[in-house]
C-alpha positions in Angstrom: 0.0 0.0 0.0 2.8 2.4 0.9 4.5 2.0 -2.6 0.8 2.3 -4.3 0.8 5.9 -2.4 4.6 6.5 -3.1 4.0 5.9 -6.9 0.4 7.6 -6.5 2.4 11.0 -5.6 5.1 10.2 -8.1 2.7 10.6 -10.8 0.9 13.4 -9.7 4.5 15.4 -9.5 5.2 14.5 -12.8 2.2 16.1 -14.4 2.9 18.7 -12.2 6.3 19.7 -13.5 5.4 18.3 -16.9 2.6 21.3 -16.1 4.5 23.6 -15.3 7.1 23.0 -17.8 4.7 23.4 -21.2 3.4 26.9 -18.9 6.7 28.3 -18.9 7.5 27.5 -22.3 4.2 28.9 -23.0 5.7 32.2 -21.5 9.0 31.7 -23.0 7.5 31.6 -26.9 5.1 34.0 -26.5 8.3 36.5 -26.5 10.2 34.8 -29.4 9.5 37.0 -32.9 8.1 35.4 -35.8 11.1 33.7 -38.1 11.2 32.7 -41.6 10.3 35.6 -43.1 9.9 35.6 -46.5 8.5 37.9 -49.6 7.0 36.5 -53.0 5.5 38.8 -55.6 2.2 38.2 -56.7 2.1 39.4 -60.8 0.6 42.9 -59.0 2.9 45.8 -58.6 0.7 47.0 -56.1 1.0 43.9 -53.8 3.5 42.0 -52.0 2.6 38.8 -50.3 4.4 38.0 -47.0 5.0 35.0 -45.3 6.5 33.8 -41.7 6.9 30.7 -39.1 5.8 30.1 -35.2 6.5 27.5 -33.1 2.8 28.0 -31.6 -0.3 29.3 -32.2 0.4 33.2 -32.4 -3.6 34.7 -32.6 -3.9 37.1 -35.9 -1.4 37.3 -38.2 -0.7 40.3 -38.9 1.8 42.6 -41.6 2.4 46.6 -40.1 3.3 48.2 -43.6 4.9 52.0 -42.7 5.9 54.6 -45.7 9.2 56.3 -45.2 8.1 59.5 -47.0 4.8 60.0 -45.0 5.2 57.8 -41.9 1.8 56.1 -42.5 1.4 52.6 -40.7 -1.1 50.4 -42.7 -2.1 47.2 -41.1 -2.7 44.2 -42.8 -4.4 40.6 -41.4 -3.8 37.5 -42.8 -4.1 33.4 -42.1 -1.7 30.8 -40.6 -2.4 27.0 -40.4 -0.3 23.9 -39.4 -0.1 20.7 -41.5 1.5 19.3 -38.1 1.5 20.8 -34.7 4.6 19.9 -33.7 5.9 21.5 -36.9 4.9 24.8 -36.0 2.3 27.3 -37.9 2.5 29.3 -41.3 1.3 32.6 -41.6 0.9 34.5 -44.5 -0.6 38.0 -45.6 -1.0 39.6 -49.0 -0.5 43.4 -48.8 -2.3 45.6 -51.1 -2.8 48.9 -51.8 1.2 50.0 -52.6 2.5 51.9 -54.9 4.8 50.5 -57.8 8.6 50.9 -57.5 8.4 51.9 -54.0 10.3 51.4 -51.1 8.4 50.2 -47.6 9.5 48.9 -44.2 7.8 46.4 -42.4 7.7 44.2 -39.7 5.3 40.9 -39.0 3.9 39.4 -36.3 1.0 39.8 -33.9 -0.7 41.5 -31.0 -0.1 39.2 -28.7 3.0 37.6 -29.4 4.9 40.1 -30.3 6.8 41.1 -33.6 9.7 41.1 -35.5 12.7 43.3 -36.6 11.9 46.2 -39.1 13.0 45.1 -42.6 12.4 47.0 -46.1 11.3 45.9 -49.5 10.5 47.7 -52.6 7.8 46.5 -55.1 7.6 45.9 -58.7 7.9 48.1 -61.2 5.2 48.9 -63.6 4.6 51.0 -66.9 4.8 53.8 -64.9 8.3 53.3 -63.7 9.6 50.9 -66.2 13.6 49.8 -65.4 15.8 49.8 -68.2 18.2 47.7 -66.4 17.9 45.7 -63.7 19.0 42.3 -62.1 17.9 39.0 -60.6 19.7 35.9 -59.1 19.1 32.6 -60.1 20.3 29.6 -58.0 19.3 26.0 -57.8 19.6 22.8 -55.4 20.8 24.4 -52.4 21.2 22.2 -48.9 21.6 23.7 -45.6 25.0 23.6 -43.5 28.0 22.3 -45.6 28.4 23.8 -49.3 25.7 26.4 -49.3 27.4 28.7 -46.9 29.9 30.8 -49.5 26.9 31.2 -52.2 24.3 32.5 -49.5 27.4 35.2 -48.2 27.6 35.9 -51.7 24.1 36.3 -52.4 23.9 38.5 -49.2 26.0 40.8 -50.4 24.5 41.4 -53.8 21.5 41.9 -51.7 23.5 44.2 -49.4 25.2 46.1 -52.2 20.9 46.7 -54.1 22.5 44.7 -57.4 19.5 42.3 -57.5 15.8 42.8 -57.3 14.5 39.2 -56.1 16.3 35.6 -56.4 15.1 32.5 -58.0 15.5 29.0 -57.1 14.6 26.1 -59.1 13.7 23.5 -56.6 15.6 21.5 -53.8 15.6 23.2 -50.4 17.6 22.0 -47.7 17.4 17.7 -48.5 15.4 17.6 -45.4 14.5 13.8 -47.1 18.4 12.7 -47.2 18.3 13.3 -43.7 17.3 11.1 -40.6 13.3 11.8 -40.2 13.2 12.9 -37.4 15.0 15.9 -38.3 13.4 16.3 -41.4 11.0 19.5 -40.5 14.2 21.4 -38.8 15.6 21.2 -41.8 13.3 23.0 -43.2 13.7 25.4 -40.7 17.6 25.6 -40.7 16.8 26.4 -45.0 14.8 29.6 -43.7 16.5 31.0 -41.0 20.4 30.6 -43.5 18.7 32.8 -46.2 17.1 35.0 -43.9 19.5 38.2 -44.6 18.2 37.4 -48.3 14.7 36.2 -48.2 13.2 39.6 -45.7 14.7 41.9 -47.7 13.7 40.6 -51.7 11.4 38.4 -53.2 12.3 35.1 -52.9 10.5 32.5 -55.8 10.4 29.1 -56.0 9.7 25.9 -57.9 8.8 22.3 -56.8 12.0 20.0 -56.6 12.0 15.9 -55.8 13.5 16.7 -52.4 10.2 18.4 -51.7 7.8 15.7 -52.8 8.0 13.9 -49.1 10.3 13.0 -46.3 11.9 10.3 -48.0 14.5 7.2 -46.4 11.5 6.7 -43.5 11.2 2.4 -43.5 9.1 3.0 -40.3 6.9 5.5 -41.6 7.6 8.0 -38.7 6.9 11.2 -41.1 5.4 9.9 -44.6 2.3 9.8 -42.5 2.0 13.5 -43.0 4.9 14.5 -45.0 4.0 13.1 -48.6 2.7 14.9 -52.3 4.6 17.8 -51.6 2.9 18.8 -48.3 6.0 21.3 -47.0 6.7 22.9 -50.2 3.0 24.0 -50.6 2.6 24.7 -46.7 5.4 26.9 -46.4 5.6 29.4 -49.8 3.3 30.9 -51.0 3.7 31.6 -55.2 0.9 33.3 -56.9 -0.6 30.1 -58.3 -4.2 31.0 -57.3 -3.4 34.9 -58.9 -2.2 33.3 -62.1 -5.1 30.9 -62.6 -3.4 27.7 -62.3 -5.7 27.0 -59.1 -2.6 25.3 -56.8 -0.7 27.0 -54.9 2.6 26.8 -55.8 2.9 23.8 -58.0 3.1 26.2 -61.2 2.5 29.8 -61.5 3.4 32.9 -63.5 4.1 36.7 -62.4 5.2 39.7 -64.4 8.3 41.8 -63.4 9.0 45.1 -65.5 9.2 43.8 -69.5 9.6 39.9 -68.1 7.1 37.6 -68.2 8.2 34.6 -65.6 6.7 31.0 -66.0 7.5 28.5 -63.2 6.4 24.7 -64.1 6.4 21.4 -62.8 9.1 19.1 -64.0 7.6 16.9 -60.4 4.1 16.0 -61.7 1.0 16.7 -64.2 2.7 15.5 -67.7 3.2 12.3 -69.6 5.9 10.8 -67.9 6.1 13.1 -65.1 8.1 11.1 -61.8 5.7 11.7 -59.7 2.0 10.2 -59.8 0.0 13.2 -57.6 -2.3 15.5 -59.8 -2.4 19.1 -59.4 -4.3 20.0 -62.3 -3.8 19.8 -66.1 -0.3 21.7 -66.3 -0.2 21.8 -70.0 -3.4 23.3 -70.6 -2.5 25.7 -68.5 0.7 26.4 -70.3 -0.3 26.8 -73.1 -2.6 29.8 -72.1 -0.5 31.1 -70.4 2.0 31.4 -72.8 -0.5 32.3 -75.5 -1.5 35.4 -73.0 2.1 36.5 -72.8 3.0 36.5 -76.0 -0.2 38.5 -76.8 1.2 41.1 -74.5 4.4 41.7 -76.2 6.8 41.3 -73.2 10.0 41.9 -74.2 11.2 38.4 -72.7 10.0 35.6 -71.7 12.1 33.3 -68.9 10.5 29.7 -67.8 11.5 27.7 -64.6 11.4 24.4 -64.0 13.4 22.0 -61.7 14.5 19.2 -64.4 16.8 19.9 -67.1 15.9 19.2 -70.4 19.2 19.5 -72.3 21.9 18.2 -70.3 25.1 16.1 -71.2 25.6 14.0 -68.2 25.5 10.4 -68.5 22.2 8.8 -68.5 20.2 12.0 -69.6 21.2 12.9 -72.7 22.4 10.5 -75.7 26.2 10.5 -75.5 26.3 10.2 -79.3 23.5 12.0 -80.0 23.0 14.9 -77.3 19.4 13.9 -77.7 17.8 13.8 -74.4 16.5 10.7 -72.9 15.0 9.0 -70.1 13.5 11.3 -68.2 15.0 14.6 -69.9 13.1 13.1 -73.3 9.8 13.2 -71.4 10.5 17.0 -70.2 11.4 17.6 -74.1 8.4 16.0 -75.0 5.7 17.6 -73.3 7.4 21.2 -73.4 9.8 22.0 -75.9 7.0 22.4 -78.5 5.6 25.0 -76.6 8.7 26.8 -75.5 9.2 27.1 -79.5 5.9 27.7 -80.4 5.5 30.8 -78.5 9.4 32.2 -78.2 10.6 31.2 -75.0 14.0 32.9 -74.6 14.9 30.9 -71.6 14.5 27.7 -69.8 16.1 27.8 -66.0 16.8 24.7 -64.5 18.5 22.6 -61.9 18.5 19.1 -59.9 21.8 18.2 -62.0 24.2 19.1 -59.8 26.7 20.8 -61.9 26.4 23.7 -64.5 26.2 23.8 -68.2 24.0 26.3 -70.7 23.2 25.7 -73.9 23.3 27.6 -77.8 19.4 28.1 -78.8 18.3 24.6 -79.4 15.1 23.0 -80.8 14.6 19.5 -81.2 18.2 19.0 -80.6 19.4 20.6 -82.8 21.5 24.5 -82.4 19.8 27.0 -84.3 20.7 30.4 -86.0 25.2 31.3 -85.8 26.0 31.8 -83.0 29.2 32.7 -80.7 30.0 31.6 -77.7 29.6 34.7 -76.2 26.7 36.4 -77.9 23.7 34.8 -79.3 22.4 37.3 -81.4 18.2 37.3 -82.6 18.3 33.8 -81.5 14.9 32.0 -82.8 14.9 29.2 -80.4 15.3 28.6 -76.1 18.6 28.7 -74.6 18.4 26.2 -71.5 20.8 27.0 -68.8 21.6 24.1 -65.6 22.7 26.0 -62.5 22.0 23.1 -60.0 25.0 24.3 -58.3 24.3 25.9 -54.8 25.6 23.2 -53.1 23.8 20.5 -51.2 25.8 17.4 -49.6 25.0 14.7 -52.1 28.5 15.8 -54.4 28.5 16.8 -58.2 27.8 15.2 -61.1 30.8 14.3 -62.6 30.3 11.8 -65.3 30.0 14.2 -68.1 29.7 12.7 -72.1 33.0 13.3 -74.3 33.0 15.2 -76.5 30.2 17.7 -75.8 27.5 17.8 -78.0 27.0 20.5 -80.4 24.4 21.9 -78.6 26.5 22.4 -75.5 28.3 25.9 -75.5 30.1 25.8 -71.9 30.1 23.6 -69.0 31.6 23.7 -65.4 34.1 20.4 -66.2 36.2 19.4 -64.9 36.0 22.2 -62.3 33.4 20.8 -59.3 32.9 24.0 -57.5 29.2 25.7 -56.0 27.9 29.2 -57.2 25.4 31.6 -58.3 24.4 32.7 -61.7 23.2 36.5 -62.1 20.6 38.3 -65.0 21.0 41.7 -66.2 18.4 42.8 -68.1 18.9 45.9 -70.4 15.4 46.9 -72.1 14.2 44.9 -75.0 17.6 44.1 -76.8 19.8 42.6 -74.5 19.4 39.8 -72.1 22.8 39.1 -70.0 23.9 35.7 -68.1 26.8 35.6 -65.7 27.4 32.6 -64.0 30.4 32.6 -60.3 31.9 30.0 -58.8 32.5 30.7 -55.1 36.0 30.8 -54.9 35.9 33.6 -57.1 32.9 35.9 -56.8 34.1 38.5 -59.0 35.2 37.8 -62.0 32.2 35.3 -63.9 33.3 32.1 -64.8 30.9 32.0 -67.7 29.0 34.4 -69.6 26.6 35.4 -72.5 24.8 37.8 -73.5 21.4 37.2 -76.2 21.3 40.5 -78.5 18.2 42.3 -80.4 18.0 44.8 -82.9 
């Protein structure tokens, strides 16, 4: 009876302190700011659509927008949900109401929980305020911890310095699924809070990798249960799928920026062939409207994303005789180069291929117009460009087909070093491509420049 009472209060002093722990570290989160911050634009100069991370439950979710020039505060509510509770909430608010080509400072957060550290943006340009030069970042298959360190410092500074306007990544964030499970949500979070300098201060847009389609390596099941068909990915950003009439959030999308009309697709899911089973919609319809629209428009370029390569010469994805793609770069070529062609896609972004390598204009395997290295002038066909090359702990691709194929105008072999391509844009007749490696992030290590006129 005595050791019936002993284990009696034993119990009730656990729940006690187990009590009074979760109470305190109640108190303790309900001063820790919001982290993740992150910006996307939305196709609207006028907007800007924010988004953030909690640990708990954090009431409304709020965006305090304040003007420099006037000092107006402008308050904007949003949503947050949880696809796990343990993995924290999402918040995210669209702002509205700005003006184009504007600088604003912001902070998010809420009432009770408090806020986080001012921060400024600047929104999109429009007719108004056109930019006849301009830049943006594009980087693809970056991990957390080992190799991605010296092309986030270098993407810091460019951010630092005002050289770029927003960054774009082309899928893989952080290999949260080549990772024990159990760790596979901090990952996530480790990805956010690395590019936080960046990803609070421009636009930061994405599209759908593998490494985002579920947790991955899990025999026991301890996190497919939740974490499958691309559940963090479309939890955590927010793309303007919904603005853009694709009716996902973030699977594929489009948004104007100045004279660029950006198309982000899925190389994951949603076309013959695709990898990946899950449908989202019908992609290519989608596409092809899309496209249609844009070219109706006149923009003066158009750029696509997507996370596969089409044209790459790496063994096993392109013909090493042939420089035809195959296996699954053949599907890609399949159920997209036709379109890219039909309605003058300038360029295809891409990644997953650890390595880097761009193309001449190509159609159906084939280089078309003369070209130099360098300068690819009135080119009449895509120029596809693989900047998988962040860096990310599964090593580079290094089995490369010899010779090159025709197609093929520069490649990072036998170099195996992680960087950072950058896009000038200069009006309607020239469309620049620099590509760094990190151990020298000043002088490019490949370049080329498409001409007009």
């Amino acid at each position: 009876k005595q050791q019936q009472q002993l284990l009696f209060r034993m119990n009730c002093l656990f729940y006690v302190l187990v009590f009074a722990f979760l109470q305190t570290l109640l108190c303790f989160h309900t001063y820790i700011p919001p982290t993740q911050i992150h910006m996307a634009y939305t196709g609207d100069p006028t907007e800007m659509r924010f988004a953030w991370h909690t640990t708990i439950p954090s009431g409304i979710s709020v965006v305090n927008i304040t003007d420099p020039e006037t000092e107006l505060i402008t308050f904007y509510n949003g949503t947050s949900d949880t696809y796990l509770l343990s993995a924290g909430w999402n918040h995210n608010v669209k702002v509205i109401g700005l003006k184009p080509n504007k600088q604003y400072q912001f902070r998010v957060g809420s009432y009770e929980f408090g806020w986080s550290a001012q921060s400024e943006f600047t929104t999109a340009p429009d007719s108004s305020s056109y930019k006849s030069n301009w830049k943006f970042s594009h980087i693809g298959d970056m991990g957390i911890f080992e190799y991605s360190f010296e092309t986030i410092q270098g993407l810091t500074r460019l951010v630092d310095s005002g050289d770029i306007d927003f960054v774009f990544q082309t899928g893989d964030f952080g290999y949260g699924n080549d990772r024990d499970p159990a760790f596979y949500e901090e990952s996530w979070n480790i990805f956010f809070s690395q590019c936080q300098l960046i990803m609070n201060r421009v636009p930061y847009m994405v599209t759908v990798g593998n490494h985002e389609h579920s947790c991955g390596h899990d025999e026991f099941n301890e996190c497919e249960f939740y974490a499958t068909n691309f559940t963090d990915y479309n939890a955590r950003y927010r793309m303007p799928g919904y603005e853009s009439g694709s009716n996902n959030r973030n699977m594929w999308y489009s948004f104007d920026y100045n004279n660029v009309h950006f198309v982000i697709i899925s190389t994951e899911t949603d076309y013959p062939g695709a990898p990946y089973t899950e449908k989202w919609g019908d992609q290519l319809t989608w596409l092809e409207t899309d496209l249609m629209t844009a070219n109706s428009k006149n923009y003066d370029w158009i750029i696509v994303g997507g996370h596969r390569p089409m044209y790459v010469s790496v063994n096993g994805k392109s013909d090493p005789i042939t420089g035809e793609p195959i296996s699954q770069q053949a599907s890609i070529q399949a159920a997209f180069e036709e379109l890219f062609n039909k309605y003058n896609v300038d360029v295809y972004f891409d990644g997953h291929v650890h390595q880097y390598e761009r193309s001449y204009p190509v159609y159906n395997s084939t280089v078309q117009g003369v070209n130099t290295q360098s300068e690819y002038k009135n080119p009449n066909a895509t120029v596809y460009i693989v900047n998988g090359n962040a860096g990310n702990t599964e090593g580079f691709y290094t089995d490369w087909n010899t010779p090159a194929p025709s197609w093929s105008a520069n490649r990072l072999f036998p170099i195996m070093e992680h960087g950072y391509g950058i896009v000038e844009i200069k009006g309607n007749t020239e469309f620049k491509w620099s590509y760094y490696i990190n151990s020298n992030q000043t002088a490019p290590y490949d370049s080329f420049t498409i001409t007009r006129g």
